[in-house]
C-alpha positions as CSV (number, residue, x, y, z in Angstrom):
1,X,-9.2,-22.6,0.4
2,X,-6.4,-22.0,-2.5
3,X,-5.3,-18.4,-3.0
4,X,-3.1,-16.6,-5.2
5,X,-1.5,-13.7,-4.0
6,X,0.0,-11.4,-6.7
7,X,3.1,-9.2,-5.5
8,X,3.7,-11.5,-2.4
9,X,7.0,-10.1,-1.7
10,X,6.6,-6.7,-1.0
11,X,5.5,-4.5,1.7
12,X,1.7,-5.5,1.8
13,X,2.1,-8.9,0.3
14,X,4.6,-9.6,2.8
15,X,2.1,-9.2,5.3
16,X,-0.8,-10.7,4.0
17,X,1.8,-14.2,3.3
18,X,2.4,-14.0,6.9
19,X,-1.5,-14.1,8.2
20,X,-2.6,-16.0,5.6
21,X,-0.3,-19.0,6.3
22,X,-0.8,-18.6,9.8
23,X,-2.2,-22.5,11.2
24,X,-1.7,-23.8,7.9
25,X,-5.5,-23.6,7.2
26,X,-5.1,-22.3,3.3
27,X,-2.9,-23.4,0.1
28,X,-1.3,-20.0,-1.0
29,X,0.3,-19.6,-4.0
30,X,2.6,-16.7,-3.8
31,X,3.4,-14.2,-6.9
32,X,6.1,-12.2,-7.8
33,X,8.4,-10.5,-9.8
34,X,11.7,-11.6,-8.1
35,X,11.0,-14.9,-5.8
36,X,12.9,-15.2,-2.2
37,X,15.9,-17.3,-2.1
38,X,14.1,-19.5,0.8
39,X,11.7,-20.5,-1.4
40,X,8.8,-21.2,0.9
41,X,10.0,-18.2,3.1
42,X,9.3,-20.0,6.5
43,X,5.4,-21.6,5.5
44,X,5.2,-25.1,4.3
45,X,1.6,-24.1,2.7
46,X,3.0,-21.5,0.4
47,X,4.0,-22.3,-2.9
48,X,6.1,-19.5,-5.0
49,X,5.6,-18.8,-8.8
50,X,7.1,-16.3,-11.0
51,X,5.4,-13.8,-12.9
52,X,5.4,-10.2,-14.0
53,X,1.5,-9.1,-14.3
54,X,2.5,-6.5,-17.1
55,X,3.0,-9.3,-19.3
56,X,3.5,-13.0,-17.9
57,X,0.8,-15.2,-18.5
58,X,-1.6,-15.6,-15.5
59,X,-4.5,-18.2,-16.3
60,X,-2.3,-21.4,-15.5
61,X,-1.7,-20.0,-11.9
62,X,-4.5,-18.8,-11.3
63,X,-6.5,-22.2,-12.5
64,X,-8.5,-23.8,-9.4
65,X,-8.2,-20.9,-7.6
66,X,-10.6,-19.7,-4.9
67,X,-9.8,-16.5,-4.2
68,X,-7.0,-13.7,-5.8
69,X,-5.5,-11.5,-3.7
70,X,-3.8,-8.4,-6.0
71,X,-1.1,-6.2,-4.4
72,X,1.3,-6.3,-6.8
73,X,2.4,-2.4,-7.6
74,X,5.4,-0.5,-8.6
75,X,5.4,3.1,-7.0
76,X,9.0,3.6,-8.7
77,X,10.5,4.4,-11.1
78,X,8.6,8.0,-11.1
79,X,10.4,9.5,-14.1
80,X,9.3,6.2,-16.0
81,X,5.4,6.6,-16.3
82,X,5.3,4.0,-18.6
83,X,6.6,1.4,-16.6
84,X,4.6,1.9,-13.0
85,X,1.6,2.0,-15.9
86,X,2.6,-1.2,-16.9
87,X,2.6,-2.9,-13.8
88,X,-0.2,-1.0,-11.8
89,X,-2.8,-0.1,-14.7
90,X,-2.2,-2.9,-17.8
91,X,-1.3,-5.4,-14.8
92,X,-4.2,-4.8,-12.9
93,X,-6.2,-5.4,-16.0
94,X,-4.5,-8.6,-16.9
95,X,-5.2,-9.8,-13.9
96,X,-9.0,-9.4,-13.9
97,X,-8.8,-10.7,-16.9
98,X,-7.3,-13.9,-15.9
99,X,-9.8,-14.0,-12.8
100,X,-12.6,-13.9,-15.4
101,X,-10.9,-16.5,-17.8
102,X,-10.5,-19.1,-15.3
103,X,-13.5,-18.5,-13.1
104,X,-12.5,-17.6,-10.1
105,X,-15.0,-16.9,-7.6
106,X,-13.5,-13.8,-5.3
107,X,-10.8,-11.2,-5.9
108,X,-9.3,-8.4,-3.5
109,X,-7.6,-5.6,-4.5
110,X,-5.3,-3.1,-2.9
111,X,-6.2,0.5,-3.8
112,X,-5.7,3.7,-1.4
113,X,-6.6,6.3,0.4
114,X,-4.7,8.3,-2.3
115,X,-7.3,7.1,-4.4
116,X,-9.8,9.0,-2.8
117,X,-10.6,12.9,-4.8
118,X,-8.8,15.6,-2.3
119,X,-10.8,17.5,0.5
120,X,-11.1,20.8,2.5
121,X,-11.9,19.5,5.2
122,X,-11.4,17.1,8.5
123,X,-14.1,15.2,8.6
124,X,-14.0,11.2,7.9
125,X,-15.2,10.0,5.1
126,X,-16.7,6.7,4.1
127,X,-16.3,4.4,1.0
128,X,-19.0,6.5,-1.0
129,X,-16.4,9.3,-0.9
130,X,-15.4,9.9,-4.8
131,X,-12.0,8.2,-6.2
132,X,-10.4,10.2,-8.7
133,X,-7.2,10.8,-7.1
134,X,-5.8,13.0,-4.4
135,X,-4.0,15.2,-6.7
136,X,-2.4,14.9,-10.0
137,X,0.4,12.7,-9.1
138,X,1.0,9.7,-11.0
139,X,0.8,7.1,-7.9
140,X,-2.8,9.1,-7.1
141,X,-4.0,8.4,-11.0
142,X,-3.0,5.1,-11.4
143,X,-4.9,3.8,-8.4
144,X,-8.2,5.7,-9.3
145,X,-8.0,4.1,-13.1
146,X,-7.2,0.9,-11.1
147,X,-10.6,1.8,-8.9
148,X,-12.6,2.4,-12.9
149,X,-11.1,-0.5,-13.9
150,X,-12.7,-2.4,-10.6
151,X,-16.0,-0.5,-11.8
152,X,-16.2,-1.5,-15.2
153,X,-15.5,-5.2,-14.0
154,X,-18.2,-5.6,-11.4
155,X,-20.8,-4.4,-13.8
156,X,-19.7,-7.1,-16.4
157,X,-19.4,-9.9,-14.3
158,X,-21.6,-9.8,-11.1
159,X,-20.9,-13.2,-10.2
160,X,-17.6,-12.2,-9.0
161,X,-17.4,-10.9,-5.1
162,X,-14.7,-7.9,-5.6
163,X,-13.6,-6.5,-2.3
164,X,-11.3,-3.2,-2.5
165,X,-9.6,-2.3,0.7
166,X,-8.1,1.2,0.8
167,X,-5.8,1.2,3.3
168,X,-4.1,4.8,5.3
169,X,-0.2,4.9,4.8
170,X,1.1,1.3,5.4
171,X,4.2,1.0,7.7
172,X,6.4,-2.3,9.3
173,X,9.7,-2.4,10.2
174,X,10.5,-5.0,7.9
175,X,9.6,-2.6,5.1
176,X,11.7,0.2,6.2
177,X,14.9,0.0,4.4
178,X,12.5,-0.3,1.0
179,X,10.7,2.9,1.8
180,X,13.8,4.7,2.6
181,X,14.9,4.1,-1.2
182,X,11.4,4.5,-2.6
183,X,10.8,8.0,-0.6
184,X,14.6,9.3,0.3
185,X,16.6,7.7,-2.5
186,X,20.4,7.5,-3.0
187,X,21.1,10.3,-0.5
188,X,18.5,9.6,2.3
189,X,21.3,7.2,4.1
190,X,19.9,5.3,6.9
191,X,22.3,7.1,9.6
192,X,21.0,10.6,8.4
193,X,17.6,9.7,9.3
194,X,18.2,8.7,13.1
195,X,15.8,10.4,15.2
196,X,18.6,10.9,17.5
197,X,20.4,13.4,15.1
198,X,17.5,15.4,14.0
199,X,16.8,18.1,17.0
200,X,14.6,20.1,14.8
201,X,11.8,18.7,12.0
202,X,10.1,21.3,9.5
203,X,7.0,19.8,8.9
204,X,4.2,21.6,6.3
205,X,1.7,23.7,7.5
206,X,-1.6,21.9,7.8
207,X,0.1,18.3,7.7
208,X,-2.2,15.6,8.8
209,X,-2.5,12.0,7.9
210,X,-3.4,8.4,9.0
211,X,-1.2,5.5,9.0
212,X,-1.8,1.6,9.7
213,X,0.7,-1.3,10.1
214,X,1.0,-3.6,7.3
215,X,0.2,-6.4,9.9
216,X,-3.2,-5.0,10.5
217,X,-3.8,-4.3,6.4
218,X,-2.4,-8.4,6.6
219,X,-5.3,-9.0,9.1
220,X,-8.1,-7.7,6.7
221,X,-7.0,-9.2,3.8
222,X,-7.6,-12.6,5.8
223,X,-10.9,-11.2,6.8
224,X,-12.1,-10.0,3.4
225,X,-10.6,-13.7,1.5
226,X,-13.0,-15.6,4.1
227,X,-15.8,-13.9,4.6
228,X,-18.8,-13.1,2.2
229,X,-18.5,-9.8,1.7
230,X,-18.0,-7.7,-1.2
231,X,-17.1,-3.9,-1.8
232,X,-14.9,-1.1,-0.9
233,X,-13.5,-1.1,3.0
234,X,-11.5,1.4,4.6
235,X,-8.5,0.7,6.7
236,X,-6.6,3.1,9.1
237,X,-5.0,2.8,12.8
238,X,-6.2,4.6,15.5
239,X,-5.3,8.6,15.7
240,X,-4.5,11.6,13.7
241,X,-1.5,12.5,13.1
242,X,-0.3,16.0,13.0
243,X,3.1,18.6,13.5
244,X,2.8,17.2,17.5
245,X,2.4,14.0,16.9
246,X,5.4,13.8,14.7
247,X,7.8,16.4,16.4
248,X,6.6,13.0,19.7
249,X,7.7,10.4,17.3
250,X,10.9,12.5,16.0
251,X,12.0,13.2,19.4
252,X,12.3,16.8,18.0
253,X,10.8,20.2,18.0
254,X,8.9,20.7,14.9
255,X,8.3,24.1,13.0
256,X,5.7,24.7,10.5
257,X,6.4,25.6,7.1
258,X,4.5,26.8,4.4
259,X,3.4,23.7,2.1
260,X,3.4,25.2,-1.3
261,X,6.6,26.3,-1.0
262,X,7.8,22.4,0.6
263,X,5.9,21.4,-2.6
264,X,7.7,23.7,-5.2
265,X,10.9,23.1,-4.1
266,X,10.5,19.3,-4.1
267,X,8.8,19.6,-7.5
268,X,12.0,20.9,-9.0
269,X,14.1,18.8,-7.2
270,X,12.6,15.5,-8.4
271,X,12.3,17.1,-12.4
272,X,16.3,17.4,-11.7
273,X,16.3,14.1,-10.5
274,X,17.5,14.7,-6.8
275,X,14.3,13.8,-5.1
276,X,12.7,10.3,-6.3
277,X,9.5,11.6,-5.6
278,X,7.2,15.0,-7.1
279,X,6.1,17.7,-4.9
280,X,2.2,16.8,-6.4
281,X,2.5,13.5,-4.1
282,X,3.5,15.7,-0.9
283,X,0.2,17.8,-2.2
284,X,-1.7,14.6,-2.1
285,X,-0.9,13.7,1.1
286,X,-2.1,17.2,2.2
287,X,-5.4,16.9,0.3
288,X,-5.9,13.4,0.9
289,X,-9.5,12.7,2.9
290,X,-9.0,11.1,6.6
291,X,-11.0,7.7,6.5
292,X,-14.0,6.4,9.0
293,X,-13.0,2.6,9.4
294,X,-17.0,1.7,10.5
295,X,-17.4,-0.3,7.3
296,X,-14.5,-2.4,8.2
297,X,-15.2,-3.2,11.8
298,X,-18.8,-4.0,11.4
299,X,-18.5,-6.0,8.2
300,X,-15.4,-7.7,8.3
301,X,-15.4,-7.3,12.2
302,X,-11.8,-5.9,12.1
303,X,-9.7,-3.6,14.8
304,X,-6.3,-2.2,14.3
305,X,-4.1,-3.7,16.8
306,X,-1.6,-0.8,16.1
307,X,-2.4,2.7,16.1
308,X,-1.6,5.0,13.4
309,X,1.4,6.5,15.5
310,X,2.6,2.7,16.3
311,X,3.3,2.3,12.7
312,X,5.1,5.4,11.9
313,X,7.5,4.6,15.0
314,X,8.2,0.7,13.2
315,X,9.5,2.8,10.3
316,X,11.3,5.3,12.2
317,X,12.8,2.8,14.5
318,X,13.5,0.6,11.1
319,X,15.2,2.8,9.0
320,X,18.7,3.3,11.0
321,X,19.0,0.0,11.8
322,X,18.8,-0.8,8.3
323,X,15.4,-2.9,8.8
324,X,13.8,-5.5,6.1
325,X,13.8,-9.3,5.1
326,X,14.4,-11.5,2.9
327,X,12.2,-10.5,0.4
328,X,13.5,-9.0,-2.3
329,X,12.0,-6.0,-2.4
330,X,12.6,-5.6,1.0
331,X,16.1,-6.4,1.5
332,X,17.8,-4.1,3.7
């Protein structure tokens, strides 16, 4: 089977590169932005090719194709909507687009559970839950127009299999160097963040979230390429995690805080530009629904081989060791 995987090099195209190529069984043809300086980074079957969705042109590489795989996303920079639009909205578009042009047969997308509209509640919800957004922040908006986007394209060209998987939080230690500049920026340095100087860990008031390891996202991406299904899947590790959880991970004793006012002051931090992210993403990890994986281990008959807390610890143990690969993106 040939497949094109769009934003190979980053944290979830990383992933999905190295279980894809695993026993040589597929041609992949990897896509990205900025290509590795090994050029078949360690598979013989993968073949690079470089592209920017937002405006390259996509039909020649995708050509022949049986499958697309599109992870390709910017989540920075978030003072510059016009450029994460660009890649993650327009990009998105252009790539269905080419999918349609060329005829290719399948196409799986990366969207989120910050896709999913916010809740009040604890209970799991499943893929009928509604996507438009978990709050207002710009990350949570561009993936629900990505999920109308996915709408409007199944209803114009049925013949298409579109699978949508919307992972939990996705974590590997590889990765951990690029979310420490994508979440902590210039100041977060990796020796501040050792778990071993951090006694105490404020965490908001009503915190809870699930995580997954990108090798587990990598493992249904495999699944959903090869097998005939179709649709929106859920993916999460096992657990819940909460204050205790964390304060475990941290090696610390937590205390609560109120969340509005860890949202307000991280709001006017990143509007002065000394927090790369807005408080409206911390309110949309608050808000965010927690995710029954059913769908996904009856249809694509997948398990998490990590739990939710095993992925948070592969970025916690990452991050002072200055953790990544040879990626670009994730060069430490």
């Amino acid at each position: 089977m040939r497949i094109v995987i769009t934003g190979a090099t980053g944290n979830l195209g990383s992933a999905a590169l190295r279980e894809l190529s695993t026993g040589g069984e597929h041609e992949l043809t990897a896509v990205a932005r900025r290509l590795p300086e090994i050029a078949n980074a360690g598979a013989s079957s993968v073949r690079w090719h470089a592209a920017d969705v937002s405006h390259d042109e996509l039909t020649t590489v995708l050509t022949g194709a049986d499958a697309v795989v599109h992870l390709a996303w910017k989540f920075q920079p978030t003072h510059r909507q016009d450029v994460t639009w660009a890649t993650n909205a327009v990009g998105t578009r252009r790539v269905l687009d080419a999918v349609q042009a060329v005829g290719v047969p399948k196409v799986v997308v990366a969207s989120s559970v910050a896709a999913y509209s916010p809740v009040e509640h604890d209970t799991p919800v499943d893929e009928s839950w509604l996507t438009d957004g978990a709050s207002e922040a710009t990350y949570c908006r561009e993936k629900a127009y990505v999920e109308r986007t996915l709408d409007g394209f199944e209803a114009s060209h049925p013949d298409v299999r579109v699978v949508r998987l919307r992972p939990a939080f996705v974590f590997q230690r590889s990765a951990a160097s690029e979310q420490r500049r994508i979440f902590g920026g210039a100041l977060a340095r990796p020796a501040l963040l050792d778990r071993r100087r951090i006694p105490i860990l404020p965490v908001p008031a009503g915190l809870r979230f699930q995580a997954i390891h990108a090798g587990d996202v990598g493992r249904a991406i495999r699944a959903a390429v090869e097998r005939p299904v179709s649709g929106p899947f859920n993916l999460a590790g096992e657990g819940v995690l909460r204050h205790p959880e964390l304060g475990e991970l941290m090696g610390a004793r937590t205390v609560e805080v109120p969340a509005r006012a860890v949202q307000a002051v991280l709001g006017a931090a990143w509007r002065v530009h000394a927090a790369p992210v807005p408080g409206s993403l911390l309110g949309a990890l608050m808000r965010a629904p927690l995710m029954s994986t059913e769908r996904a281990r009856t249809e694509l008959d997948w398990t998490p081989d990590h739990s939710g807390r095993d992925a948070v610890n592969a970025l916690l143990s990452g991050i002072p060791e200055r953790a990544g690969s040879t990626m670009p993106p994730l060069h430490p």
